[in-house]
N, C-alpha and C positions, 0 to 999 in steps of 0.2 A: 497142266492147268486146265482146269472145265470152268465156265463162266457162263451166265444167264442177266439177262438187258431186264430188269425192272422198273416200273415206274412208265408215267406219261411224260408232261411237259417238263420236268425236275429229273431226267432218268438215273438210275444207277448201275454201273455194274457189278455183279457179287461174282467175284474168285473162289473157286476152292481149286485150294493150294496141297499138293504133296509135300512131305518132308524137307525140308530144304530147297523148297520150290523159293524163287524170290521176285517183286515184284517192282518196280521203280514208279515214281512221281515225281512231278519240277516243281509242286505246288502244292497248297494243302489242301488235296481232294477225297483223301480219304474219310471216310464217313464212318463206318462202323466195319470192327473187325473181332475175330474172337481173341481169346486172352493167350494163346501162345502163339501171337507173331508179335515179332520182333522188330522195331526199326531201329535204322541206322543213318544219319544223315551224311550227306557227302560232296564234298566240292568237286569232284572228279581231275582236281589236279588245276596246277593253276595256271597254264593255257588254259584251258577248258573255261575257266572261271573269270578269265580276264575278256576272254571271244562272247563269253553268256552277258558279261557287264556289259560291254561294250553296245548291243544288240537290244539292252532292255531284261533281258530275260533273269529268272533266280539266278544265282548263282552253285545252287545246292540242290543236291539229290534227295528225295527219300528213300529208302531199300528197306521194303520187309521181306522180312522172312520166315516162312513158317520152320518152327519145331514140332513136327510131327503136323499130321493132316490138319490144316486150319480154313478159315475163310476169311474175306478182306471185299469190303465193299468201297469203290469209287465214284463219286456222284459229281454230277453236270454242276458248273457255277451261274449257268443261265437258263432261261428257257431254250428247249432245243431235244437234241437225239445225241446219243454216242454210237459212233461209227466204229466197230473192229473191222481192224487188215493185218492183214497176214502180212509178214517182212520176210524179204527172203532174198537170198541172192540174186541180181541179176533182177530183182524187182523193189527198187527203192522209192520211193513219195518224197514231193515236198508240200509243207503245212506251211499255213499262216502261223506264228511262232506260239500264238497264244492256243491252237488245236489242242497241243498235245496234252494227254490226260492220264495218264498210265500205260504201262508195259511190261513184257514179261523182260525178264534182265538180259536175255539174248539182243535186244533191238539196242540199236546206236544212233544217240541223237546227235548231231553236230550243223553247226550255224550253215546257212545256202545264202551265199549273196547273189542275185539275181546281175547277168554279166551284162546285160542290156543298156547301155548308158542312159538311154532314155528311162528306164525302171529307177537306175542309180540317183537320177537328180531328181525326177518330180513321183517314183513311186510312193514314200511316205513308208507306211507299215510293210507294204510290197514287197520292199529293195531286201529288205532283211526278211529270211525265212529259215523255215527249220529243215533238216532231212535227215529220213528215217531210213536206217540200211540196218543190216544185221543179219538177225533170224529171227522170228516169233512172233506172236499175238501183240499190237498196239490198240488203245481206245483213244480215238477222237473223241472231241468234242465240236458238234455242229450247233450254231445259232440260228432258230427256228426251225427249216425244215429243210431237206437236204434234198437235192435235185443234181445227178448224175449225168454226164453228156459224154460219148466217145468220139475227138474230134479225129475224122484221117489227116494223112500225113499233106501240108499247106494247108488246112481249115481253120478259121480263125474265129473265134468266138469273145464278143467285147462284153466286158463286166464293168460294172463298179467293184472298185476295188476292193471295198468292205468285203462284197460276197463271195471271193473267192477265200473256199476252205482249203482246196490244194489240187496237187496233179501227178499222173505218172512223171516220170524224171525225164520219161521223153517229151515231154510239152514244154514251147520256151515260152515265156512272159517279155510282154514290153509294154511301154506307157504312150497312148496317142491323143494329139491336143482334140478337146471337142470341136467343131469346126465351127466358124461365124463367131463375131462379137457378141451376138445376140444372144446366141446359146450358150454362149459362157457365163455371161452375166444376167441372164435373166432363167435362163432354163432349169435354173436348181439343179442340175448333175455336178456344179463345180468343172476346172478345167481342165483334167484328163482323165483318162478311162485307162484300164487295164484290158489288153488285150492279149490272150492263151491263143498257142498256135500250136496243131498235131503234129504229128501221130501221137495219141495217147486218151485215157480217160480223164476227165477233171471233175471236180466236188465244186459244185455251188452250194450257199446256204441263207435263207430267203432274210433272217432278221440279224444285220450284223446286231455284235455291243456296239459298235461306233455311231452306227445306225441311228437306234435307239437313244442313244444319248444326245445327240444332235438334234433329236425331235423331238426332245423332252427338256432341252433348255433352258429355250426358254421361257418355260414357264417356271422355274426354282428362281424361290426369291434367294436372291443374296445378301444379304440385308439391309440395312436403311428402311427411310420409310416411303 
């Protein structure tokens, strides 16, 4: 599979696919494709589909597949960039569950519960994440713009939780209260933070959706007068 990142703030990626090359989605992100690929949808078994409920997530696959040499294009549902990583043994990620955007059919997605107790009761989105193992090419998806950091092993780097897009599998997550009444309640951060601990690289990404929608409101009339 060869691929090229087009587009600005809306990006996409276009696949060209070999013969029976195949490509997965959790969502409907596919944008434009030629006329001999094939989809196929799929619960991937109903563990899988009960673990995907349970978590928020589809429940169902899409699988195309080219018949003879075709191409498949994937596009962003926000503003932002898509991120390709390589999956590989012995080098697995974990995503915000909403990242994930397509892959080649070698990668394996399965639910990551963050084992942190503190993550567990006041992480939110957090607690629950995705992890990418297998083999092959995956595309992220980042909201706004994507800022990289490699923490060593004890470096602790505190986020808002919205912003983290993900981490090597060597980085643990935990949840720490803001400190002072004051800060809680009047500081606008809300009352805890996520904080990434190394060895390993992590993805920030500067405009969550949750973000965004939390700043926008309220200003949406709901109705009445």
């Amino acid at each position: 599979m060869q691929y090229e990142l087009k587009g600005g703030n809306f990006p996409v990626v276009v696949c060209q696919l070999e013969n029976k090359e195949k490509m997965i989605t959790e969502k409907g992100s596919m944008v434009w494709m030629s006329s001999n690929i094939e989809m196929q949808t799929s619960g991937g078994g109903l563990g899988k589909m009960f673990s995907k409920a349970i978590s928020g997530e589809s429940m169902f696959q899409n699988i195309y597949t080219a018949n003879g040499p075709g191409m498949i294009a994937f596009g962003s549902s926000f503003v932002g960039k898509i991120m390709p990583l390589e999956i590989a043994p012995g080098r697995e990620y974990i995503l915000q569950k909403t990242a994930f955007l397509a892959s080649e059919i070698g990668v394996q997605l399965s639910i990551h519960f963050n084992k942190k107790a503190g993550a567990g009761f006041f992480g939110g989105e957090g607690f629950i994440m995705q992890r990418l193992s297998g083999h092959g090419v995956a595309f992220i998806e980042v909201d706004g713009e994507l800022v990289e950091y490699t923490l060593q092993a004890g470096e602790k780097m505190i986020v808002d939780t919205g912003n983290v897009l993900g981490f090597e599998s060597g980085v643990s997550l935990d949840i720490q209260q803001v400190k002072g009444l004051k800060n809680k309640f009047l500081g606008g951060e809300g009352f805890f933070n996520t904080v990434l601990t190394g060895p390993g690289k992590i993805w920030l990404q500067t405009m969550p959706v949750s973000g965004v929608a939390a700043a926008i409101q309220p200003y949406i009339v709901t109705g009445g007068n």
